[in-house]
N, C-alpha and C positions, 0 to 999 in steps of 0.2 A: 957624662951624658952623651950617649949620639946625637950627633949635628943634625941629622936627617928625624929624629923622635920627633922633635919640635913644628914638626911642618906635616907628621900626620895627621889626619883628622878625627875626631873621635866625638862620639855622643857630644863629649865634656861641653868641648870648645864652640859647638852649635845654641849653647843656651843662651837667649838674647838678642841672637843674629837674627837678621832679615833676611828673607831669601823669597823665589819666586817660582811656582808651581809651572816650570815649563821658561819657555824663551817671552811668553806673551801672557803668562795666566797670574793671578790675583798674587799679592806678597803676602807671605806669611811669616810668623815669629817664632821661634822654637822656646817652647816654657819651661818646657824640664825635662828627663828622659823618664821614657815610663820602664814597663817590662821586657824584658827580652819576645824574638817571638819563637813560633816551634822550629822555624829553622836556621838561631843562632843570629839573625835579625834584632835589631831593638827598636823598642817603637820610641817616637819623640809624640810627647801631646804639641801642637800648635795652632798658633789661633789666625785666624783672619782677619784683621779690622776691617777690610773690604765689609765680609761676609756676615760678621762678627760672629763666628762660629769657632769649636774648637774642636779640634779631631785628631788620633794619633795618625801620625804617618811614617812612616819607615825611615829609618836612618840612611840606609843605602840610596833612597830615592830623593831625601833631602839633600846630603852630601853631593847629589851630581846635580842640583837644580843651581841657577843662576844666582849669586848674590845680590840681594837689594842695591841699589846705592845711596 
């Protein structure tokens, strides 16, 4: 196995995690991975508890957003 595989990030490893829409905006949870999108993008559904809403939102967007703590 490469040493470096383990520390990329993928769809997978986001299910469960907390994380936070921006430096300041509401945390949300990642549920499960949905579809791919048209441009090679996947979407993740995740929910709010703030909001308690659920909405897909893009992998690439949640990946770069803040970890809960």
């Amino acid at each position: 196995m490469n040493v470096h595989a383990r520390h990329i990030l993928t769809p997978e490893k986001l299910i469960g995690a907390f994380r936070r829409f921006g430096v300041e905006g509401p945390v949300f949870e990642v549920i499960s991975i949905g579809p791919a999108s048209a441009d090679g993008d996947v979407f993740l559904p995740v929910r709010s508890p703030e909001a308690g809403e659920t909405l897909d939102y893009l992998f690439s967007h949640a990946s770069n957003d803040p970890k809960e703590a």
